[in-house]
N, C-alpha and C positions, 0 to 999 in steps of 0.2 A: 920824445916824439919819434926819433927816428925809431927808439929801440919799440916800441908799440907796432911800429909798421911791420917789423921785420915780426915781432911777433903774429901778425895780423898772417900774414904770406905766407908763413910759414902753417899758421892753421888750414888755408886755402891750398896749401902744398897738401898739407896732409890728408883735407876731403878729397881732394879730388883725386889723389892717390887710391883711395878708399874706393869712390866709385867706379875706377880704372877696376881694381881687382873686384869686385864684385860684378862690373860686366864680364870680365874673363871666366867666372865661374859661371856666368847664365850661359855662355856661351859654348862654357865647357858640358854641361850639363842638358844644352840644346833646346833651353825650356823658349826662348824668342821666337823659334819655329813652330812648338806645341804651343805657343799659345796663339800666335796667325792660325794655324788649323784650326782652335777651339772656336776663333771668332768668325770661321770662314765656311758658311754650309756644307756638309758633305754629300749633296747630294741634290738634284734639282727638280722640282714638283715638274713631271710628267702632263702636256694639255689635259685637259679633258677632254674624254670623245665622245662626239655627240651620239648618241643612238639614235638608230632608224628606226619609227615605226614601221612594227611586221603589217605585215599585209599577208591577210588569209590567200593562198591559192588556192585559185579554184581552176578543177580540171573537169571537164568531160567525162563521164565515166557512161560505159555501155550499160545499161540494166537487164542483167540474164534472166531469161524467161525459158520457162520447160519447154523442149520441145515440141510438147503436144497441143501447144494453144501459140506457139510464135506464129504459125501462117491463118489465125484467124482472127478478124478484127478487135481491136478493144472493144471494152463492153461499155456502156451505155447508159450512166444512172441516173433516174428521174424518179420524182417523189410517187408511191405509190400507196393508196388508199388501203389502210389497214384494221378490217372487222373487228372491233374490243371485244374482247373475248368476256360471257359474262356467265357468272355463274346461274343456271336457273334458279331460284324462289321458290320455295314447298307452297305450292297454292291448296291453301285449305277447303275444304270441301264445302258448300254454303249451305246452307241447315236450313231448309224447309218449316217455316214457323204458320206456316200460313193457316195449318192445320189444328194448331192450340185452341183447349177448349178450357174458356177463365168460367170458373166457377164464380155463383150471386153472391154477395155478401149474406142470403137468407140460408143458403145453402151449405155456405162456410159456417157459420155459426150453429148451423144444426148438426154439421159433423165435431164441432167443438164439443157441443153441448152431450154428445153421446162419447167421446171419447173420454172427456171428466164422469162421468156416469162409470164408465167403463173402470177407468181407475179409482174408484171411489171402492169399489171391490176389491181390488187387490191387496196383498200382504203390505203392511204397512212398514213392515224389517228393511222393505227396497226400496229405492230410493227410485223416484217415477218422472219423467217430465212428458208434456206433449207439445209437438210439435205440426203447427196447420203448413200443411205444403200450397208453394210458392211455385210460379213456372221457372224459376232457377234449380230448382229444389228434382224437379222431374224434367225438364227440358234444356237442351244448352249446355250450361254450365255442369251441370251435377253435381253442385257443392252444398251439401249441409250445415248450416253454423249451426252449431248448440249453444244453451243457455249458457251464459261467461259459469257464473253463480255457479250453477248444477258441476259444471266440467272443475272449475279452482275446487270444491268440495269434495267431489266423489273419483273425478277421473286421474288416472297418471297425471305426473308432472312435465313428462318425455313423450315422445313419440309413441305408437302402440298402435298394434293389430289388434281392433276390435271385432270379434264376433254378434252377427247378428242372428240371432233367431228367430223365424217366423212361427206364425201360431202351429204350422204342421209336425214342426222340429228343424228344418233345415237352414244349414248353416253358410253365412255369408260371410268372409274376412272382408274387411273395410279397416282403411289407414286413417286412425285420428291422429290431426298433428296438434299438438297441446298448446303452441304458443299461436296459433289462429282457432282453436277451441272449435274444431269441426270434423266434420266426415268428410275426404278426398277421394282415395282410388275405392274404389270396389264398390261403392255407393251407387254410380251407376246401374252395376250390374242386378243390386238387387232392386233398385228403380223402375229400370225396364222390363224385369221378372214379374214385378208384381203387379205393374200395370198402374203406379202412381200416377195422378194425374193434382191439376191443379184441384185444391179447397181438400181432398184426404186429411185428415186427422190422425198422426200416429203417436199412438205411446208406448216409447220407450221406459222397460223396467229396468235396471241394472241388477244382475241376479249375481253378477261375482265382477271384481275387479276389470277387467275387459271384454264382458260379455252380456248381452243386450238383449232382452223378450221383446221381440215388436209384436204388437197388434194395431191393426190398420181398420179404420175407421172410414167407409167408402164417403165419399161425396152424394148428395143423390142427384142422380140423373149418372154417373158412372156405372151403377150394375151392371145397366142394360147393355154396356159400350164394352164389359169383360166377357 
């Protein structure tokens, strides 16, 4: 029993010995100090500062003005009434119709009936049509249609300056446009030449590709009016 204890004491001798010399080395070696600092903040969070809001300055400032208008008063503005500027309108000139003379239906047909007569003569090589005038035809408008048929057969397919010839020999260009199968510009001109008037009967010969025999078949009661 006893000899146990002494065993016992002396192992207690010898730990504690133990931890003697292993503090003397922490101590020797200073780690007790480094490790308070490790645990010990090095440093201390700073408040925080509050921020001011800015405020815009505002200062007075003089406004320089040229000296040629500082000693006269400011000017003055009120709404004023302002002319729309418009472009004028091509006003077209008003055509006098009052004067048209319409031909009888008995009259119209008798200028028919001698302009088929008339072409009943002619070379049968060319190709003929007639046509009885219209007040579109001689007044106004001045637009000629032709027969669809005659023009898909005979005439170009495009555009084309057709020549007209009257019975004397002379020559009028006139613009057939193909895809409205008619006579346009220049058709007036030999309209107003010749003195068409409503119920005239004309046959056209086609004697070459763009060039047309006219003979003109008066209306009656028009002689007397040439």
């Amino acid at each position: 029993m006893v000899v146990a204890k002494e065993k016992m004491m002396s192992y207690e001798e010898i730990r504690q010995k133990r931890v003697e010399e292993n503090k003397k080395r922490m101590e020797a070696l200073n780690l007790p100090q480094l490790s308070t600092l490790l645990h010990t903040p090095s440093f201390k969070p700073s408040p925080r500062k509050q921020m001011k809001p800015r405020t815009a300055e505002k200062q007075l400032v003089v406004v320089r003005r040229s000296s040629r208008v500082a000693n006269k008063p400011a000017p003055v503005y009120q709404e004023v009434l302002v002319d729309k500027v418009m472009i004028p309108r091509r006003v077209s000139k008003h055509r006098d119709l009052s004067n048209r003379v319409y031909a009888s239906d008995e009259a119209r047909a008798e200028a028919l009936e001698k302009a088929e007569k008339l072409e009943s003569g002619l070379d049968p090589h060319f190709p003929v049509f007639i046509k009885s005038m219209l007040q579109s035809h001689v007044t106004g408008g001045f637009w000629l249609g032709l027969p669809v048929h005659f023009c898909k057969t005979n005439l170009p397919k495009r555009d084309e300056v057709m020549t007209l010839v009257d019975e004397e020999g002379h020559e009028y260009p006139t613009i057939y446009l193909a895809k409205k199968t008619g006579l346009s510009g220049g058709w007036k001109g030999f309209a107003v030449a010749h003195g068409l008037v409503d119920g005239d009967a004309i046959v056209f010969q086609l004697l070459q590709r763009t060039t047309f025999k006219v003979y003109i078949i008066r209306v009656k009661g028009s002689e007397q009016m040439m």
